[in-house]
PyMOL Python script that loads the backbone (N, CA, C, O; Angstrom):
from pymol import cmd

cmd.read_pdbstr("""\
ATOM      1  N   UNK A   1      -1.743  -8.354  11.634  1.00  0.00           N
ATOM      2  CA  UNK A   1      -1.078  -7.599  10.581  1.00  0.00           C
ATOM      3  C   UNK A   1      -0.726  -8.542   9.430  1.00  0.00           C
ATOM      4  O   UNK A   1      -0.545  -9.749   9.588  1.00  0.00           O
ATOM      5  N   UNK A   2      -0.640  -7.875   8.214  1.00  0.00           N
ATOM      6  CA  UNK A   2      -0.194  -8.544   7.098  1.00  0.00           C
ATOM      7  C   UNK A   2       0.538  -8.316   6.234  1.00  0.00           C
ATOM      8  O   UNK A   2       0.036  -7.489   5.473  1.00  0.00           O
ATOM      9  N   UNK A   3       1.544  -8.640   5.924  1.00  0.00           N
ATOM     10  CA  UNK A   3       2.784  -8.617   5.061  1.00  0.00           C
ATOM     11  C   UNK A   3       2.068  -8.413   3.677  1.00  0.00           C
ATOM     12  O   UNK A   3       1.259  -9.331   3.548  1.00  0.00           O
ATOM     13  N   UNK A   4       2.048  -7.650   2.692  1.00  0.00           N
ATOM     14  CA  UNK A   4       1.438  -7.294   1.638  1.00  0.00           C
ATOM     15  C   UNK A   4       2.650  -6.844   0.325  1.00  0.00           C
ATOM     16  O   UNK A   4       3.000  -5.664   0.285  1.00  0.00           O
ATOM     17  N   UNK A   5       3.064  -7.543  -0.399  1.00  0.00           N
ATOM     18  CA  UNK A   5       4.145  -7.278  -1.469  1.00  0.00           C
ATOM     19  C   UNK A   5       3.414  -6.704  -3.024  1.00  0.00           C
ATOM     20  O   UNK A   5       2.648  -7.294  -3.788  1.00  0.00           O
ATOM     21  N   UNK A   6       3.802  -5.803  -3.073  1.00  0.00           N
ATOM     22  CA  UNK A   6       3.345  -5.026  -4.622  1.00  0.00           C
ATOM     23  C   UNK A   6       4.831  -4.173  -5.412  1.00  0.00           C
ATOM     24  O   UNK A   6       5.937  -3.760  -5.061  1.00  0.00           O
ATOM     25  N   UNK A   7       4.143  -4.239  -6.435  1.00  0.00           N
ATOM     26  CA  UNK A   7       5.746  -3.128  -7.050  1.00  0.00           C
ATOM     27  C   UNK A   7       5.302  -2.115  -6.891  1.00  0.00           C
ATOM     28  O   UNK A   7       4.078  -2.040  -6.997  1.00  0.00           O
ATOM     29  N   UNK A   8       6.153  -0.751  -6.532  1.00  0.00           N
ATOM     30  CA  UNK A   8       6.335   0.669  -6.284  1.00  0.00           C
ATOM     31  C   UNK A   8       5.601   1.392  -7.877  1.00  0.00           C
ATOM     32  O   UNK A   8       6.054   1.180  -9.002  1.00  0.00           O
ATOM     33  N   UNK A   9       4.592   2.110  -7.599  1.00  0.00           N
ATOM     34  CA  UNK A   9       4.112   2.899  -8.792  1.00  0.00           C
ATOM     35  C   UNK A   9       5.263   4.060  -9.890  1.00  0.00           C
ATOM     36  O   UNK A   9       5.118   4.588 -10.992  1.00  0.00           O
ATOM     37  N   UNK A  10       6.433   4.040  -8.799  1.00  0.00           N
ATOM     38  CA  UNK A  10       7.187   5.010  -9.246  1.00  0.00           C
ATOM     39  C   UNK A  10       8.259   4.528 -10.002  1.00  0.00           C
ATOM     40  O   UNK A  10       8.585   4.884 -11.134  1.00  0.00           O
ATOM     41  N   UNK A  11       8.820   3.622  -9.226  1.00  0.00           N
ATOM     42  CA  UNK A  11      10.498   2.925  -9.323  1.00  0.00           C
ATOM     43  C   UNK A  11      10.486   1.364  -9.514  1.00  0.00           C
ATOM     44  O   UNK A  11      11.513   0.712  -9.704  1.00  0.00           O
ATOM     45  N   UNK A  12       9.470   0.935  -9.460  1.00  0.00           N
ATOM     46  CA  UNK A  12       8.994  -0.450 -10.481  1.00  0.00           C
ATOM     47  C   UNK A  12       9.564  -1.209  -9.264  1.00  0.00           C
ATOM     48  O   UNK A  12       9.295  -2.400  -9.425  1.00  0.00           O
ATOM     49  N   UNK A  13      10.194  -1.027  -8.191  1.00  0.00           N
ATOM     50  CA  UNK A  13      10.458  -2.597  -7.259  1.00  0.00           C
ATOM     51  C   UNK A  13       9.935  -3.103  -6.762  1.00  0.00           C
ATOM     52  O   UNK A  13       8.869  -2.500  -6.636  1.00  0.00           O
ATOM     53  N   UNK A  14       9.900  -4.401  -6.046  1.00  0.00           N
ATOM     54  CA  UNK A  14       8.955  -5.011  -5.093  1.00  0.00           C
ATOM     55  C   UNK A  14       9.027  -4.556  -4.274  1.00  0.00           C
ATOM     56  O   UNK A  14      10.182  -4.361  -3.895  1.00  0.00           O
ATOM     57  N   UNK A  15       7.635  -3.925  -3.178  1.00  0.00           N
ATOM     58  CA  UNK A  15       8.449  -3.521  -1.557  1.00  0.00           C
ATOM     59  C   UNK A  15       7.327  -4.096  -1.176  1.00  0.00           C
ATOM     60  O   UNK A  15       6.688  -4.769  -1.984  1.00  0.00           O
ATOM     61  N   UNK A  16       6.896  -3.920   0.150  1.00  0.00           N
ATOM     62  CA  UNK A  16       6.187  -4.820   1.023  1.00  0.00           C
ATOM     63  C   UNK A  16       5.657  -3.926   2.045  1.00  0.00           C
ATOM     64  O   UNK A  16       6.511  -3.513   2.829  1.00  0.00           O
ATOM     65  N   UNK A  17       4.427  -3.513   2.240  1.00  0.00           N
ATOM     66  CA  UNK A  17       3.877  -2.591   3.414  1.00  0.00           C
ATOM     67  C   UNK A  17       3.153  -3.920   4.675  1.00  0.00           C
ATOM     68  O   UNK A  17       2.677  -4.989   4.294  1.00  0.00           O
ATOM     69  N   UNK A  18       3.233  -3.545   5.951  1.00  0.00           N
ATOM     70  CA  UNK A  18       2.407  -3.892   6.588  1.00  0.00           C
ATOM     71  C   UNK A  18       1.212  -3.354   6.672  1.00  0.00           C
ATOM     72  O   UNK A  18       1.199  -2.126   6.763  1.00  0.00           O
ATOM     73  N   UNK A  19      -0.361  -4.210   6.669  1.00  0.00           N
ATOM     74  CA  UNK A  19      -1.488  -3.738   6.651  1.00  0.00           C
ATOM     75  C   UNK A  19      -1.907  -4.806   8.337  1.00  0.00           C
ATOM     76  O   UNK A  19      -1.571  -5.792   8.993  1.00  0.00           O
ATOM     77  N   UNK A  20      -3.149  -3.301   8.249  1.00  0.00           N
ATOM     78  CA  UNK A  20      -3.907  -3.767   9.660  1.00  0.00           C
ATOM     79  C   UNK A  20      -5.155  -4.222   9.481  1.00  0.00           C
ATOM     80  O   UNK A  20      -5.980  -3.346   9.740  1.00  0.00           O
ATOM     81  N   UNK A  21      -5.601  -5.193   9.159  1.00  0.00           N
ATOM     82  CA  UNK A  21      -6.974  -5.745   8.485  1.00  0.00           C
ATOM     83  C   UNK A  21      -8.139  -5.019   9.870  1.00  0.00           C
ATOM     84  O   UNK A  21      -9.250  -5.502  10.092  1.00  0.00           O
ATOM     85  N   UNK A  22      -7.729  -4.172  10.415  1.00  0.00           N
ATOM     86  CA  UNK A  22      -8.807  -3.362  11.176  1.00  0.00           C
ATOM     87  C   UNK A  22      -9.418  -2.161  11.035  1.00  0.00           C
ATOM     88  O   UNK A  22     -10.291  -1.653  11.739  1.00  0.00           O
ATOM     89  N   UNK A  23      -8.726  -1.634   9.783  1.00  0.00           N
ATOM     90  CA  UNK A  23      -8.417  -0.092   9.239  1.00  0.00           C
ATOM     91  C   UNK A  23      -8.451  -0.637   7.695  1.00  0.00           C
ATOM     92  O   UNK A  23      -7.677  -1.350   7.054  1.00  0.00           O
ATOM     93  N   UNK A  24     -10.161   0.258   7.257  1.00  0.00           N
ATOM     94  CA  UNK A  24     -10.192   0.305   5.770  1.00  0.00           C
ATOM     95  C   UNK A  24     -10.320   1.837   5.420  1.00  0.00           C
ATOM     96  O   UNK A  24     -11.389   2.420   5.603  1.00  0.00           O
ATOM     97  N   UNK A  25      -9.129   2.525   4.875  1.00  0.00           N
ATOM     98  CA  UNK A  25      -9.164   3.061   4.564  1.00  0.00           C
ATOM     99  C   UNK A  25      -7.606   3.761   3.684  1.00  0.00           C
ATOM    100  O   UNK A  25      -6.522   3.178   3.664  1.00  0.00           O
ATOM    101  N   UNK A  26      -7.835   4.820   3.171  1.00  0.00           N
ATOM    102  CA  UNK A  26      -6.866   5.059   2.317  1.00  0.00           C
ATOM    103  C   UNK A  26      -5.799   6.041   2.816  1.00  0.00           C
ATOM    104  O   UNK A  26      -6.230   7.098   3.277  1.00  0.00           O
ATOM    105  N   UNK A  27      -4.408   5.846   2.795  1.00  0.00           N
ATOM    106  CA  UNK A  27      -3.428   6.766   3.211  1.00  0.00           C
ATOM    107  C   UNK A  27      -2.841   6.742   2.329  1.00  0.00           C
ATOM    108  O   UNK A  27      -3.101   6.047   1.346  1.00  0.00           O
ATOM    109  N   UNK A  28      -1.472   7.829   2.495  1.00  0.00           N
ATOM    110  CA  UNK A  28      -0.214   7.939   1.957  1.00  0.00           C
ATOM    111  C   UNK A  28       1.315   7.488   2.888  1.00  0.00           C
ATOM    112  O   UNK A  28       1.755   7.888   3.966  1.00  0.00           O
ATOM    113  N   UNK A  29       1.780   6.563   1.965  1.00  0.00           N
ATOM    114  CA  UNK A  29       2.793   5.991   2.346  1.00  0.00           C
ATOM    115  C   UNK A  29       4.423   6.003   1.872  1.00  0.00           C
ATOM    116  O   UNK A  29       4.707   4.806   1.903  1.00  0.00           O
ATOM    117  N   UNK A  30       5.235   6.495   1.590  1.00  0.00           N
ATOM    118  CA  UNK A  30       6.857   6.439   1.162  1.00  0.00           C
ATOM    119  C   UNK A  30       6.900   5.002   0.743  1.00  0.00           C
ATOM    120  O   UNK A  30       6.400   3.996   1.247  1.00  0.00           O
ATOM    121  N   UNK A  31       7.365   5.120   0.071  1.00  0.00           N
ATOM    122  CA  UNK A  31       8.457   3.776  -0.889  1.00  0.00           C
ATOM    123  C   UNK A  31      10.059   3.737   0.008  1.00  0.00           C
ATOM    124  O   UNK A  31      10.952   4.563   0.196  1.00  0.00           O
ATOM    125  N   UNK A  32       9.930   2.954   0.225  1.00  0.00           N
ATOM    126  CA  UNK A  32      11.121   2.398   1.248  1.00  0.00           C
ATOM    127  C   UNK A  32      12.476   2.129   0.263  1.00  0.00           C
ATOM    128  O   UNK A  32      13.548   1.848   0.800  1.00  0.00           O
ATOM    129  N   UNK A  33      12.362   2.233  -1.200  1.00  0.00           N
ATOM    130  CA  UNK A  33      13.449   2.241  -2.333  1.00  0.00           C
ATOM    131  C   UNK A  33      13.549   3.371  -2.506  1.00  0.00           C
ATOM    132  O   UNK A  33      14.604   3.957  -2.259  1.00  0.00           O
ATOM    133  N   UNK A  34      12.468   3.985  -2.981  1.00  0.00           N
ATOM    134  CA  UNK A  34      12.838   5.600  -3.706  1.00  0.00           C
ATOM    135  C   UNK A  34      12.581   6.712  -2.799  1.00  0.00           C
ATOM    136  O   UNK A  34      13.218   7.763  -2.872  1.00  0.00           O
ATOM    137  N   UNK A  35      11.653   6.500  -1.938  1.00  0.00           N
ATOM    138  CA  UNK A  35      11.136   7.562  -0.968  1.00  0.00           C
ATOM    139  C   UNK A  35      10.147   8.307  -1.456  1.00  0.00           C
ATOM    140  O   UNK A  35       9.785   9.259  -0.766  1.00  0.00           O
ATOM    141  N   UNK A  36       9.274   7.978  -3.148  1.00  0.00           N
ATOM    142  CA  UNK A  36       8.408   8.788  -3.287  1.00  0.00           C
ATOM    143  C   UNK A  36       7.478   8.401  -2.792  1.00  0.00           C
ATOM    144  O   UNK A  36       7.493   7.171  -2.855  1.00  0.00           O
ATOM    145  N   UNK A  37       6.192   8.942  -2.057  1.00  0.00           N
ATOM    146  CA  UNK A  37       4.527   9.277  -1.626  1.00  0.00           C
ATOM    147  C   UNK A  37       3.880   7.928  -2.601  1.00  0.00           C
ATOM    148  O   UNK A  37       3.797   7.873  -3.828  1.00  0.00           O
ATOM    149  N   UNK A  38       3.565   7.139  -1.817  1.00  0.00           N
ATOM    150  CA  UNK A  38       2.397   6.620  -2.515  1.00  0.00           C
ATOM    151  C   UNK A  38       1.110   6.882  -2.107  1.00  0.00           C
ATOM    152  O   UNK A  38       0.857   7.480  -1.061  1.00  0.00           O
ATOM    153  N   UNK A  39       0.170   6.413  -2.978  1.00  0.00           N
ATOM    154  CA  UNK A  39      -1.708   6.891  -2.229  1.00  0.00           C
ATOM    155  C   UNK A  39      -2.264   5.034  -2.514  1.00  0.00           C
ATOM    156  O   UNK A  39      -2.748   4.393  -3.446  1.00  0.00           O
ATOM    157  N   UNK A  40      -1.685   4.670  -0.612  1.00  0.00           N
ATOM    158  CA  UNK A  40      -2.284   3.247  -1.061  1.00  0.00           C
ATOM    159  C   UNK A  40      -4.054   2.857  -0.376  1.00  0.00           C
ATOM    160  O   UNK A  40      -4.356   3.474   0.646  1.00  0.00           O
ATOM    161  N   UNK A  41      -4.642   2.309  -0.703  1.00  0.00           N
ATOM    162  CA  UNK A  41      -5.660   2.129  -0.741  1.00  0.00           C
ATOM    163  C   UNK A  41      -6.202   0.875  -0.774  1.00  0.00           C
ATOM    164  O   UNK A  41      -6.161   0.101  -1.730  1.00  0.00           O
ATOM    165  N   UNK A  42      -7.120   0.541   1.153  1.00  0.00           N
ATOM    166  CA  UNK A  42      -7.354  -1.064   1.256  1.00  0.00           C
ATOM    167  C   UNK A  42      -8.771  -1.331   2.215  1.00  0.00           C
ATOM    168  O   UNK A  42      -9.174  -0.884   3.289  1.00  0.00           O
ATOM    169  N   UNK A  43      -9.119  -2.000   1.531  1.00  0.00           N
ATOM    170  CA  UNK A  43     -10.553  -2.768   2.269  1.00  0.00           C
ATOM    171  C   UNK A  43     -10.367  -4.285   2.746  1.00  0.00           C
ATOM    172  O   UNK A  43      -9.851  -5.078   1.958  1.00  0.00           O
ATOM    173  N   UNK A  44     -10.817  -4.751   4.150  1.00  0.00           N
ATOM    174  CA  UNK A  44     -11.176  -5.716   4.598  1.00  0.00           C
ATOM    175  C   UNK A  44     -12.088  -5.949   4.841  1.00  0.00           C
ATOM    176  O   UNK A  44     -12.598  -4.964   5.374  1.00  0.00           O
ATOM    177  N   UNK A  45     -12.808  -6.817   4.790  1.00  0.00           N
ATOM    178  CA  UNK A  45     -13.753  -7.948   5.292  1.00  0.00           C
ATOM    179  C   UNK A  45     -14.096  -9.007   6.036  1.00  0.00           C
ATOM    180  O   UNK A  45     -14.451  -9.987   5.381  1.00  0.00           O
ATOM    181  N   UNK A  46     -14.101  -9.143   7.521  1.00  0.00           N
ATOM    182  CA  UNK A  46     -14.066 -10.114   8.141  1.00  0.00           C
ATOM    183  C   UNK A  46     -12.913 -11.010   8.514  1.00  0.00           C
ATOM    184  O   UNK A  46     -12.765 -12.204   8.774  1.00  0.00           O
ATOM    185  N   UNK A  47     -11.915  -9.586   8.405  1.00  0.00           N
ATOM    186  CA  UNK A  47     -10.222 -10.010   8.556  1.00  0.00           C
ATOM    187  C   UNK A  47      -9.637 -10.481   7.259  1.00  0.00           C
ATOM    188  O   UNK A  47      -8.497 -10.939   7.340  1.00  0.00           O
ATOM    189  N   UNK A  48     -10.296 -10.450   5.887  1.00  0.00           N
ATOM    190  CA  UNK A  48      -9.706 -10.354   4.888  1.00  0.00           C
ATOM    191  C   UNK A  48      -9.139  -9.430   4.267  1.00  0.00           C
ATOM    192  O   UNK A  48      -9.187  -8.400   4.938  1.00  0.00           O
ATOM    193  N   UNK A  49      -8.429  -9.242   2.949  1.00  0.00           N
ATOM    194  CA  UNK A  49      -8.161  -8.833   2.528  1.00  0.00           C
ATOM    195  C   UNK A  49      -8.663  -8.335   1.344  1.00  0.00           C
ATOM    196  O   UNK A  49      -7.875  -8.633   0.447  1.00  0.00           O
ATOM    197  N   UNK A  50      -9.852  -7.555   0.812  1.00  0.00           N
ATOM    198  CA  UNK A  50     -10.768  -7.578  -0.211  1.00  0.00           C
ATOM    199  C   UNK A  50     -10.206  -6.507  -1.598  1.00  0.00           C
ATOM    200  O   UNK A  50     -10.386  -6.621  -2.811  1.00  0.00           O
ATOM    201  N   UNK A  51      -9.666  -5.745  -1.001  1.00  0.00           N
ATOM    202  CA  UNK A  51      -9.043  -5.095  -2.016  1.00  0.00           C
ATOM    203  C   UNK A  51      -7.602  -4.013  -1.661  1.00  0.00           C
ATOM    204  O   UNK A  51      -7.510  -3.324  -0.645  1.00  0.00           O
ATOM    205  N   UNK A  52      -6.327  -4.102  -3.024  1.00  0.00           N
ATOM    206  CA  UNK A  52      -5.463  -3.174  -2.258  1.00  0.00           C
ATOM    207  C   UNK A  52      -4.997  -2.493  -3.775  1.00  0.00           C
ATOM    208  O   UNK A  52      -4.651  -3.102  -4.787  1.00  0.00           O
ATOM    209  N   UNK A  53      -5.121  -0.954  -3.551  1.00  0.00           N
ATOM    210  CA  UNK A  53      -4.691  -0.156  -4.554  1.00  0.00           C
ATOM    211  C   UNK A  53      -3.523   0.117  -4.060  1.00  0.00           C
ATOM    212  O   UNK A  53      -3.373  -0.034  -2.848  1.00  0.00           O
ATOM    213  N   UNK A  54      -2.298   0.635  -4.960  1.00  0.00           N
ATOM    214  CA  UNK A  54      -1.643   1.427  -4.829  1.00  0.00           C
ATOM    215  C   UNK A  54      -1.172   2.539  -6.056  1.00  0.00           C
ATOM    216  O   UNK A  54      -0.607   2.250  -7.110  1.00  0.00           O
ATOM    217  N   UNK A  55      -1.468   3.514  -5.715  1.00  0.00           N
ATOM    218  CA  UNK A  55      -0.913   4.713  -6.889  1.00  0.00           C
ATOM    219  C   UNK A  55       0.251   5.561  -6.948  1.00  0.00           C
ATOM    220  O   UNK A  55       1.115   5.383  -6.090  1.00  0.00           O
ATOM    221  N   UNK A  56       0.425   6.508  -7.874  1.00  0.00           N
ATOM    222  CA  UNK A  56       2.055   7.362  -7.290  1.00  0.00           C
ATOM    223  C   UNK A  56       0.905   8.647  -7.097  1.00  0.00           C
ATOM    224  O   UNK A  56      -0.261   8.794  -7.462  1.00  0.00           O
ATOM    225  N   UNK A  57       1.889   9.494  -6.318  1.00  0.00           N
ATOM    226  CA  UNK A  57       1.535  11.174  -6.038  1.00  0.00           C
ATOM    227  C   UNK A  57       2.218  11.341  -7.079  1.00  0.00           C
ATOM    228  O   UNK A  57       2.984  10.425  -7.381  1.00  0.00           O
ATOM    229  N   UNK A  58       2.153  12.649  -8.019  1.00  0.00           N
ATOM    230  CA  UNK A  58       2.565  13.582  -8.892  1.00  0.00           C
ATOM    231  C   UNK A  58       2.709  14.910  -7.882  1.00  0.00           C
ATOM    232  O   UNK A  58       1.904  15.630  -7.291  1.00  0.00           O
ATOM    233  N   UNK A  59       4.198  14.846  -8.005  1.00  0.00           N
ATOM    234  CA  UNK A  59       4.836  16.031  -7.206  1.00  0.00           C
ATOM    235  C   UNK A  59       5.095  17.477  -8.052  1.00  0.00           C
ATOM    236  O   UNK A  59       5.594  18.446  -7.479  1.00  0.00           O
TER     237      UNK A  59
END
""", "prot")
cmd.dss("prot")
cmd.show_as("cartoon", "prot")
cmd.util.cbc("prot")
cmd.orient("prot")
């Protein structure tokens, strides 16, 4: 697993998701500050880390 720090699309803070470099694919996740839906989005490679989106939901 990997500790992954980005700012919140919604509420601008730093938060920090755990990722499973075994699972590429895209979910929705809560903001642990604000509680809004994010749509985060991640690819690995050979136990890397190759790419990580994160967006807001529009509620």
């Amino acid at each position: 697993m990997y500790e992954y720090f980005f700012q919140c699309p919604h509420c601008w803070e730093e938060i920090s998701m755990l990722l499973d470099p075994s699972v590429n694919t895209s979910y929705v996740e809560d903001c642990e500050v604000c509680c809004n839906p994010i749509q985060v989005s991640v690819a690995f490679e050979e136990g890397e880390l190759q790419s990580f989106q994160a967006e807001s939901i529009e509620q």
